[in-house]
DRENBADO-522386 format. One line per field, with one value per residue (C-alpha): x, y, z. Coordinates in Angstrom, 1 decimal. Layout:
xx	(X, ...)
yy	(Y, ...)
zz	(Z, ...)
END
This chain:
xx	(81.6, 80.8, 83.6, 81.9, 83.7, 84.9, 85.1, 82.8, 80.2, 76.8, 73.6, 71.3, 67.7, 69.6, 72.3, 74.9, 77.8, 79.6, 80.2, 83.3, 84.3, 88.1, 90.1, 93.8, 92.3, 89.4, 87.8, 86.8, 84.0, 80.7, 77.8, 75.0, 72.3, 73.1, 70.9, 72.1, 70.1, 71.6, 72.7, 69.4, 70.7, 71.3, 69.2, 66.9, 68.6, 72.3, 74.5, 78.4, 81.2, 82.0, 86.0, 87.1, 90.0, 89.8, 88.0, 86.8, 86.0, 84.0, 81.8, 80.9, 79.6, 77.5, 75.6, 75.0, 74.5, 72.6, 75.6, 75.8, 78.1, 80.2, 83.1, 86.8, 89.7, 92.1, 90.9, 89.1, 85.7, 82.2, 78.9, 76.1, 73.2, 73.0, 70.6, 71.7, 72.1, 74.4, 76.3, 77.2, 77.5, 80.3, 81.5, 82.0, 83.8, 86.5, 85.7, 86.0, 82.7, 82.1, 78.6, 78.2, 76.1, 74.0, 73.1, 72.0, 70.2, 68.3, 67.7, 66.0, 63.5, 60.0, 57.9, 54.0, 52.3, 51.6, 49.0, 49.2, 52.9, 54.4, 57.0, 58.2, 58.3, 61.2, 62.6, 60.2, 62.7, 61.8, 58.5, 56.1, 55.1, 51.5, 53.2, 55.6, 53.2, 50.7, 53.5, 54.3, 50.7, 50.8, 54.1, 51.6, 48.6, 50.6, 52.6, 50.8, 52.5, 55.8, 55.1, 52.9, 52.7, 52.1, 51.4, 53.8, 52.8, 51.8, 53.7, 53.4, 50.7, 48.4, 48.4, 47.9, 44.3, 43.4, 46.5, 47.7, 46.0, 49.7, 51.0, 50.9, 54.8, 55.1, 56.7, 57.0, 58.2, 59.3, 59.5, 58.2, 55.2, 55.2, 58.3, 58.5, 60.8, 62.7, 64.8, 67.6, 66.3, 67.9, 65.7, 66.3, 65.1, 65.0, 63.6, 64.0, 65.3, 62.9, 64.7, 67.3, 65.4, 67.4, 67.0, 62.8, 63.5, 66.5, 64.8, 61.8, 63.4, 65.4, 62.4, 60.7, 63.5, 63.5, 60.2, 60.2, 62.9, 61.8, 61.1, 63.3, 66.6, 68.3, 69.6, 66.6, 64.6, 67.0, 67.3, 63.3, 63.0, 65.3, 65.5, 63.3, 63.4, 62.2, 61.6, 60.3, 60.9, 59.6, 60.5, 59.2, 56.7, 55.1, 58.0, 59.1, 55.6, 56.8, 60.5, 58.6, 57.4, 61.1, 61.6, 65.2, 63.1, 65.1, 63.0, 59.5, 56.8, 56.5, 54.8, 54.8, 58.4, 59.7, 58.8, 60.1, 59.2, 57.9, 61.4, 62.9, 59.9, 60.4, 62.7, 65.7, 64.3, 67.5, 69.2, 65.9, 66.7, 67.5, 71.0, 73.5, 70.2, 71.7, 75.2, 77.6, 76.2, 72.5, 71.5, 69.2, 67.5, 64.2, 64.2, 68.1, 68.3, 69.9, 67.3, 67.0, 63.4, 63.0, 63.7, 64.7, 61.7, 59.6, 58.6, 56.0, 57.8, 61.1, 58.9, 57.5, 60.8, 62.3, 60.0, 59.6, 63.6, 62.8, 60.6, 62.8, 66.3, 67.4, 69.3, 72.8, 75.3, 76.1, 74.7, 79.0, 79.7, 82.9, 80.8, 80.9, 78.0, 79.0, 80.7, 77.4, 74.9, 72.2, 70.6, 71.6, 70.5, 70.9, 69.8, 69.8, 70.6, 72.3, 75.0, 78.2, 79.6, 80.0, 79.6, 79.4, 78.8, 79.0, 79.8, 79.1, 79.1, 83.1, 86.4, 86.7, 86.1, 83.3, 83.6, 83.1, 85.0, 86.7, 84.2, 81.9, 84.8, 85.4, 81.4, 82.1, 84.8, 82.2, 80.0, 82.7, 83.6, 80.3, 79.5, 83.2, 82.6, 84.9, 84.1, 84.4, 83.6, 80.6, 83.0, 86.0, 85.3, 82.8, 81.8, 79.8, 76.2, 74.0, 70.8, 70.8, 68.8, 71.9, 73.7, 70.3, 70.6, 74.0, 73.9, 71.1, 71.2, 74.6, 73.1, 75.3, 74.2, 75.1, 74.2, 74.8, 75.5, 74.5, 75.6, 76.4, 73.1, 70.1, 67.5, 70.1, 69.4, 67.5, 70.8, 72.6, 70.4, 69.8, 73.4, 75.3, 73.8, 71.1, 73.8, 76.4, 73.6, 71.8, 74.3, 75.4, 71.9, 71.8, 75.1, 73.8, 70.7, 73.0, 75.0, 72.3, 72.1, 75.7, 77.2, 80.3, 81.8, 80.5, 82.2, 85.9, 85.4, 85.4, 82.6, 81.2, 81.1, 80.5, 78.8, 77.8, 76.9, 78.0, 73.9, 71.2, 69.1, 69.5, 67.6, 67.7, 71.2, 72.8, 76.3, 76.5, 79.9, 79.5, 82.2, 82.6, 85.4, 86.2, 88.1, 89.0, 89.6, 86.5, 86.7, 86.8, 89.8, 88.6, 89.3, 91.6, 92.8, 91.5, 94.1, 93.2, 93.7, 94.4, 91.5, 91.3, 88.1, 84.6, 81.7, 78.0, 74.9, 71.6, 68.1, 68.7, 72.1, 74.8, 73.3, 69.9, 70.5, 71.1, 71.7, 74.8, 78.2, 80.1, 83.2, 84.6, 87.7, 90.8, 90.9, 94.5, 94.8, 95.9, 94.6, 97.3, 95.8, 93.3, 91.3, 90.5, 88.6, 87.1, 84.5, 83.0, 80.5, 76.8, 75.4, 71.6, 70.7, 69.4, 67.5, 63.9, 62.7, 62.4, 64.4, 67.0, 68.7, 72.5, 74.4, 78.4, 79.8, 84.3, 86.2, 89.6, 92.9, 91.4, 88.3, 85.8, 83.5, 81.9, 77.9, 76.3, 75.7, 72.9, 72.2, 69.5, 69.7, 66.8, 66.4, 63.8)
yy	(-21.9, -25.2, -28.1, -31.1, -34.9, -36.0, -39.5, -42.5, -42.4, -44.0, -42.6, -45.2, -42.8, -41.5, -44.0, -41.1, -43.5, -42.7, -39.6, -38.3, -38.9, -37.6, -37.5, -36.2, -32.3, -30.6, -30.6, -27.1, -29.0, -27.9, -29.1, -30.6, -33.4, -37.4, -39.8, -42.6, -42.8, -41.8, -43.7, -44.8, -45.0, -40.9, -38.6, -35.8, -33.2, -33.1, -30.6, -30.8, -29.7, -28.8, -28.3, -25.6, -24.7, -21.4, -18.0, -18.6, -22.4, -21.1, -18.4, -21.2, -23.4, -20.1, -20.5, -24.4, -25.2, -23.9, -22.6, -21.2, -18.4, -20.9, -20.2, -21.6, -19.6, -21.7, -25.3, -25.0, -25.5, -24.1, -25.6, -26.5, -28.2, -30.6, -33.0, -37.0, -36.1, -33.3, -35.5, -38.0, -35.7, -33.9, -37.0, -38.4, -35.2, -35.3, -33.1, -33.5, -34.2, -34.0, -34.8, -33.6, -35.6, -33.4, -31.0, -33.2, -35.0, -31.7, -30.6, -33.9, -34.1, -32.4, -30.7, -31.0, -28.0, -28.2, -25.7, -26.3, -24.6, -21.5, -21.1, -23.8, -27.1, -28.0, -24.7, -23.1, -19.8, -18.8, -17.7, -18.6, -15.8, -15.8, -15.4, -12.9, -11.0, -10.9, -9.8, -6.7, -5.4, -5.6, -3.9, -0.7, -1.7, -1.2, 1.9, 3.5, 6.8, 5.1, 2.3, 1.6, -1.3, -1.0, -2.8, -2.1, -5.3, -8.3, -11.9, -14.2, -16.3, -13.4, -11.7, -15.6, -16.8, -20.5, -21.1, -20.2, -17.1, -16.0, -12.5, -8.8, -7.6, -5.5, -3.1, -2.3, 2.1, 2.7, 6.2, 9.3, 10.0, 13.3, 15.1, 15.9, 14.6, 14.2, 11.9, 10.0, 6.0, 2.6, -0.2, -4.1, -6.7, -10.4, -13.6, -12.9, -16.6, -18.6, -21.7, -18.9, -18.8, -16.9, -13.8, -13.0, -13.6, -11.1, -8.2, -8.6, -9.1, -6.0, -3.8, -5.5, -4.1, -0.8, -0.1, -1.3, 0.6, 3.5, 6.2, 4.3, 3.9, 6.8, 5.1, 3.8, 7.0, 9.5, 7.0, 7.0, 10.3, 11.6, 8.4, 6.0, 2.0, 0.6, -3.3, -5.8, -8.9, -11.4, -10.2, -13.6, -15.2, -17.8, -19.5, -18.8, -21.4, -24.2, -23.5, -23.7, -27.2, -28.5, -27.9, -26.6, -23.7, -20.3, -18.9, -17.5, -19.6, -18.7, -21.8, -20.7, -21.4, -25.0, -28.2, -28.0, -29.5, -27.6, -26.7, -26.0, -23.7, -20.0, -16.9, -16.2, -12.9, -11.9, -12.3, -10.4, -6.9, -4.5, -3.1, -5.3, -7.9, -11.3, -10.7, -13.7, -15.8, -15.9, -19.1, -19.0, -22.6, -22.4, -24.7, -23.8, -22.5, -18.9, -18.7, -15.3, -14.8, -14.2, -10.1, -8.0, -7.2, -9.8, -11.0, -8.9, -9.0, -7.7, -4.9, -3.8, -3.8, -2.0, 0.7, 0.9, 1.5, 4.0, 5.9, 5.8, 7.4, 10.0, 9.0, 10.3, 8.4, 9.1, 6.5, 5.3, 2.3, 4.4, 7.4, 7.9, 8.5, 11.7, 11.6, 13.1, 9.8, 9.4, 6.2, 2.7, -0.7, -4.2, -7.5, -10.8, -14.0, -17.2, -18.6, -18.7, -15.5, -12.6, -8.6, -8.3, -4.7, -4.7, -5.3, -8.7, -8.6, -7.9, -8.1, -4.0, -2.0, -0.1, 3.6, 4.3, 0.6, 2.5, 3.7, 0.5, -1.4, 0.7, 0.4, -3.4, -2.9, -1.6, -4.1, -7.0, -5.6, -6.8, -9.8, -11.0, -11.7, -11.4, -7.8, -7.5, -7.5, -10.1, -11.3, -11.2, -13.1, -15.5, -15.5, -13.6, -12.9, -10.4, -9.3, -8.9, -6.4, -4.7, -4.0, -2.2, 0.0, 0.6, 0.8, 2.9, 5.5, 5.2, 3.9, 2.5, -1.2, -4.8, -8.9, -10.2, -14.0, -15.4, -18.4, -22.1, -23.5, -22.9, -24.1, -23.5, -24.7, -22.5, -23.1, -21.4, -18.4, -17.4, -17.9, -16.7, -14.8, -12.5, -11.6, -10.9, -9.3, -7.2, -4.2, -4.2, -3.3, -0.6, 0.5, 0.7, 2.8, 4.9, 5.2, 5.9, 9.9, 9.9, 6.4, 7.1, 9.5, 8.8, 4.8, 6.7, 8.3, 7.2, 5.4, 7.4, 4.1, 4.1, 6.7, 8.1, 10.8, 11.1, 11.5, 10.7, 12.4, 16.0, 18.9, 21.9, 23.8, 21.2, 20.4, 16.9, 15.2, 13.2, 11.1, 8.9, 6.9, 8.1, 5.1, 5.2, 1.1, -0.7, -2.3, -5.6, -7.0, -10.6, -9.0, -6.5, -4.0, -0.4, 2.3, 3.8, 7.6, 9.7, 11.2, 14.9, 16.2, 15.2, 16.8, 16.8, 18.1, 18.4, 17.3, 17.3, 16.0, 18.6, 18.3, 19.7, 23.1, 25.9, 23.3, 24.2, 22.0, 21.7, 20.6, 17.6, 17.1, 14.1, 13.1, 12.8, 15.9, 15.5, 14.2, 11.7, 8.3, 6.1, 5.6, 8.2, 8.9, 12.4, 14.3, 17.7, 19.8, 19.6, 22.8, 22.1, 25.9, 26.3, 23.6, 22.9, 20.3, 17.1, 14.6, 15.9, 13.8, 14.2, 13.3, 12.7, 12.5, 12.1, 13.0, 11.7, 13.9, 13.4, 15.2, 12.4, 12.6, 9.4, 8.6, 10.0, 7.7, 9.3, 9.0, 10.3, 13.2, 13.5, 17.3, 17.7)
zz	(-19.1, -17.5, -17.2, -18.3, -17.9, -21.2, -22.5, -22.8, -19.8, -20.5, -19.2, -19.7, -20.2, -23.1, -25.0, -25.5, -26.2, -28.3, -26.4, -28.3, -32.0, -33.0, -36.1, -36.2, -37.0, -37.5, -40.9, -43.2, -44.8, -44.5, -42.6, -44.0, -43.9, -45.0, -46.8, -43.7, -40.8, -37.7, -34.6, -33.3, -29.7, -30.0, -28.5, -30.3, -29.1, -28.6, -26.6, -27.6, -28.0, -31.7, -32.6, -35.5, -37.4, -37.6, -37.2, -41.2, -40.3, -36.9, -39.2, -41.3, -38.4, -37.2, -40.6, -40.8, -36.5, -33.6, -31.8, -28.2, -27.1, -25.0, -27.5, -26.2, -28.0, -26.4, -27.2, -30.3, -29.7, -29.3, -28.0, -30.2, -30.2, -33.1, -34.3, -34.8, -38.7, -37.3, -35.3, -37.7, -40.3, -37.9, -36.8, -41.0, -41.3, -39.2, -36.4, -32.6, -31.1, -27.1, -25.8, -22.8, -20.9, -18.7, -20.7, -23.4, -20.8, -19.9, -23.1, -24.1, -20.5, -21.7, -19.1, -18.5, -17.4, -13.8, -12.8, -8.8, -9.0, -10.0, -12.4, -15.4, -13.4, -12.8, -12.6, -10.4, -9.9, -14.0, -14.3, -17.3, -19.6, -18.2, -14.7, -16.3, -17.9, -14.8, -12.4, -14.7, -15.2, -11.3, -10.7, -12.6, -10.7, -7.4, -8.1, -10.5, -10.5, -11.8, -13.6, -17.0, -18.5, -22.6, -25.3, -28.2, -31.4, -31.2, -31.4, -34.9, -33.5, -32.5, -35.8, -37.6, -37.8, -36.7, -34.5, -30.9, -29.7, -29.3, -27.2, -27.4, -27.1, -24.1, -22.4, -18.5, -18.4, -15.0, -14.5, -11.6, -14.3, -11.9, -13.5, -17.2, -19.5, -21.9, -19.8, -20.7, -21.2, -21.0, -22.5, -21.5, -23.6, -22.5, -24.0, -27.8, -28.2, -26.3, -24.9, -22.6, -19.8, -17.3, -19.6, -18.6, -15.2, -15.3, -16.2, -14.4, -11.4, -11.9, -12.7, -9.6, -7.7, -9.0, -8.0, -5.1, -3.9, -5.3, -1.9, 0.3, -1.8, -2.8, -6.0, -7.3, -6.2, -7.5, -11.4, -11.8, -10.8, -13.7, -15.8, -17.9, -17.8, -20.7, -20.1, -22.9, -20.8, -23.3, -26.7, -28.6, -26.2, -28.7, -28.6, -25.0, -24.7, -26.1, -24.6, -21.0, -21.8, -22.2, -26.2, -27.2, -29.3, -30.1, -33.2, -32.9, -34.1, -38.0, -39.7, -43.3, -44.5, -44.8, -43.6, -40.5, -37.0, -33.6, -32.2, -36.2, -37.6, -37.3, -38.1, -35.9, -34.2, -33.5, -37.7, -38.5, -37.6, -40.4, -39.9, -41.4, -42.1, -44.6, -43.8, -42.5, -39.2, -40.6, -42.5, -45.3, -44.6, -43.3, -40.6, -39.6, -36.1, -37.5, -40.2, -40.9, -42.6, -45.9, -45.9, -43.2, -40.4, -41.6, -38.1, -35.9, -33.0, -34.3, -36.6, -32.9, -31.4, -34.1, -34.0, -30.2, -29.9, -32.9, -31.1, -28.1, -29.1, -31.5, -34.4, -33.2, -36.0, -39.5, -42.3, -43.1, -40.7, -40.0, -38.9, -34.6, -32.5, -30.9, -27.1, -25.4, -27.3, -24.7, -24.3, -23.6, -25.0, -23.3, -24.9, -22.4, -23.8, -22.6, -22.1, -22.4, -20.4, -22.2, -22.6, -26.3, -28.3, -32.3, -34.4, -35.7, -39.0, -39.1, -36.9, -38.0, -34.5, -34.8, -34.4, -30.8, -30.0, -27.3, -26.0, -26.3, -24.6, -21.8, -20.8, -21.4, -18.7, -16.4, -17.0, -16.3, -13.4, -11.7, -13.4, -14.4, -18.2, -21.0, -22.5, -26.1, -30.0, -31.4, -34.0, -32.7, -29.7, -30.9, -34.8, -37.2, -36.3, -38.0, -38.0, -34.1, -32.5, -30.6, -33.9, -35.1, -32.3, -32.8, -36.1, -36.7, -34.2, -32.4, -29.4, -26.8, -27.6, -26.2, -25.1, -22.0, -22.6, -19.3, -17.0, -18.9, -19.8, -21.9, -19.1, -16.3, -12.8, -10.2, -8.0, -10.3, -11.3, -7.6, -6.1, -9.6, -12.7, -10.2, -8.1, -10.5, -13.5, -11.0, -9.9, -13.8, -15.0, -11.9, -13.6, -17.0, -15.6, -14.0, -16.9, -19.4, -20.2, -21.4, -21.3, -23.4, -21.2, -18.0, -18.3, -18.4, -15.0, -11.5, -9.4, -6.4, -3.8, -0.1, 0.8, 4.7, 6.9, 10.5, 11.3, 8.7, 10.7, 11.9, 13.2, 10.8, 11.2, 12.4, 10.2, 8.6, 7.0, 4.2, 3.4, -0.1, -1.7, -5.6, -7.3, -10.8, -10.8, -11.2, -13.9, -15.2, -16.8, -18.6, -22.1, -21.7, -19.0, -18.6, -17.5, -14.4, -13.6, -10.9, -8.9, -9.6, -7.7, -6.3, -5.4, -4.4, -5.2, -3.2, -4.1, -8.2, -9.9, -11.5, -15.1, -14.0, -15.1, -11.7, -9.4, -7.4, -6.8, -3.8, -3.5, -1.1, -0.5, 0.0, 3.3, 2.9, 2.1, -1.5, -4.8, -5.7, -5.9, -8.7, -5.0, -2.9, 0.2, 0.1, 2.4, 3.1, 5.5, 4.6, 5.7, 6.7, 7.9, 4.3, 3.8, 3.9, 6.8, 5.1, 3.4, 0.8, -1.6, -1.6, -4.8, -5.0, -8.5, -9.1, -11.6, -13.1, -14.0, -17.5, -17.1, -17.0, -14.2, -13.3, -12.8, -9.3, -6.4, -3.6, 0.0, 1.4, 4.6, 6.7, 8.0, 11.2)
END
């Protein structure tokens, strides 16, 4: 989370002071509008920080405000984004108010389209959804034989007559269309509250890099050769427009129910999914930021993703919220949202672990280890939300499921997208496409890192060592620590990993000369007299003293 300067410092384009009302201790009561006009020197939109008594008091602020996932255990407080009625209302109350000044400031500077750049000016790193959108349909145009780019529904707007001509909900599938399936499938969602605006660019920029490496990088050759990428990058476009012109907008653009305004109309896409659908965290106000729509699915866009992940995985969990999805559930689900730095898997409806919370949390671990956020529960970590799209695929079908809460801000800098959340999202998401034919075991075992050959390049007969490091550590600890194991074997495969059926293993062994360690460096002898001329894809996969064996990493060997 951002640190932010507390106490009374004016900013004159806005009039924030007061900047921090106090009473001895948070109040329980709840939030709602006053019949008095508000301060008149505060701003539209405000960005603070909100106190709260308790986990009980914090649920009920998830049903009244807009709140982030910037939640502080420690001190108390969570960020919201309040209207002046809010304020005051918070303020009367007895609560501890922070504005913070920046933010605030952001969130209250509108944009106008500028046609002679690229990108949302002002934050010319995010692309807009006609950019977005354009830039997929060429990622199929330019490698055709891996990438398609579908159209799954369609947004509000679209299916309303006399309004915006609104968007088709798409999907980018990034796959070798040459090799049959089934294949195991990880789909990546982005966008599906509009004003988050590091989420679109996140997963197109990770599909963008998958097929571009695909033929030259062994990884990304190897994962769309025996995987599938499923990416909707904008999962509620309409409002993703009016969030590009500088409008703190999170719900689709559904006109029908209150009397709200441009930022307040709408259905909370993500309270409107099925599973778990009016529970706690979901307001039943119209023009509420968490409104939840007035029955579960109403919405068009979450009716197409709902049946898109439907048609993607099998249902592998039992109807009883205690039932387990079995150890060998294929498929993984990732929904990107900002901010406030988390790794979050259901459930949010309750503080009770799900079913597979073990094995949810040590994927979480994984996760964390790359991008360093706190790995755990929705509502144990922040507060209840349900409805959310991650808890329907969980839910439903036992589908390793979770949100990504990047970075600090909704509209966060370019500086900070490019230098932070790309570098510390991207090798997650290659994790969680490696991971994605059998995620709940594979997390529990070792990484396959730093792999060579002592020649890349040989002429047929020719011996090759390939050397690798098996480490059973990498994981994150912000949330918990995971118990590391003792290396108990590695090995490699050529040209088609170990779970193809008749593909051979070969053993490589500790350098040291022993299995004895949580790291270990291990090699062996690739014979090439066998092999065809031509490159050949090596694969090295470890396993721990408990059986798990980790996912593959490849290098490519070049036979002449």
């Amino acid at each position: 989370m951002s640190s932010h300067a507390a106490g009374l410092v004016a900013v004159a384009a806005l009039a924030l002071s007061p900047l921090t009302a106090q009473a001895n201790s948070p109040s329980e009561t709840p939030v709602r509008s006053e019949a008095r006009k508000p301060d008149p020197s505060l701003p539209p939109v405000i960005v603070a920080k909100v106190s709260f008594s308790s986990r009980e008091d914090l649920n009920r602020l998830a049903e009244k405000l807009d709140l982030s996932a910037a939640v502080d255990n420690e001190r108390n407080t969570v960020e919201a984004i309040l209207s002046p009625e809010q304020y005051d209302t918070l303020v009367k109350h007895g609560r501890r108010v922070e504005i913070l000044e920046e933010q605030t400031r952001v969130m209250n500077t509108l944009r106008a389209s500028d046609m002679s750049i690229s990108g949302i000016p002002g934050y010319t790193c995010y692309r807009t959804v006609n950019e977005t959108y354009a830039a997929m349909s060429q990622l199929a145009t330019t490698y055709p034989n891996i990438a398609a780019w579908n159209d799954i529904g369609d947004s509000w707007d679209k299916l309303t007559a006399g309004g915006n001509l609104g968007d088709d909900i798409r999907v980018l599938v990034l796959t070798n269309k040459s090799r049959p399936g089934p294949k195991p499938r990880f789909f990546l969602m982005g966008a599906i509250h509009a004003r988050e605006y590091t989420t679109a660019e996140m997963a197109a920029r990770f599909a963008e890099q998958l097929a571009s490496k695909y033929g030259t990088d062994a990884d990304a050759t190897w994962l769309l050769d025996h995987h599938e990428l499923h990416v909707v990058v904008h999962s509620n476009p309409d409002g993703r427009r009016i969030a590009e012109q500088g409008y703190s907008k999170r719900k689709n653009t559904n006109t029908t129910e209150g009397a709200c305004t441009t930022t307040s109309w709408g259905v909370d896409l993500n309270r409107n999914s099925s599973f778990d659908w009016g529970g706690a965290g979901a307001s039943t106000a119209y023009c509420n930021d968490t409104y939840r729509g007035r029955s579960a699915v109403s919405e068009p866009e979450t009716q197409a993703l709902e049946n898109y992940i439907l048609s993607l995985f099998p249902d592998q969990r039992g109807p009883g919220s205690t039932d387990p999805a079995p150890a060998d559930t294929t498929g993984l689900m990732i929904s990107l949202h900002s901010y406030g730095g988390y790794v979050l898997y259901p459930w949010g409806s309750t503080t009770t672990p799900p079913p597979n919370a073990t094995q949810l949390r040590t994927l979480g671990r994984k996760f964390n280890y790359f991008n360093g956020y706190q790995a755990c529960q929705v509502a144990s970590c922040l507060y209840a939300a349900t409805g959310s799209t991650d808890a329907f695929a969980y839910g439903r079908l036992g589908v390793a499921a979770y949100t990504f809460e990047m970075g600090g801000a909704f509209f966060e800098s370019c500086t900070t997208f490019e230098s932070t959340i790309v570098p510390k999202n991207m090798p997650a998401l290659w994790y969680a496409f490696k991971a994605a034919r059998r995620p709940y075991q594979v997390s529990a075992g070792p990484d396959s890192v730093s792999l060579s050959l002592s020649a890349s390049t040989v002429t047929q007969g020719t011996n090759v060592t390939l050397t690798a490091q098996a480490n059973d550590t990498r994981y994150g600890t912000n949330g918990g620590t995971e118990a590391s194991q003792t290396i108990a074997a590695a090995r490699y495969t050529i040209d088609s990993p170990s779970w193809v059926s008749g593909t051979p293993t070969y053993a490589l062994s500790p350098v040291d000369g022993s299995f004895n360690s949580t790291v270990e460096s291990v090699q062996g002898t690739v014979f090439t007299s066998g092999l065809t001329t031509g490159r050949h894809t090596l694969f090295v996969e470890s396993q721990d003293a408990s059986g798990n064996w980790g996912v593959p990493t490849a290098i490519f060997l070049n036979v002449q």
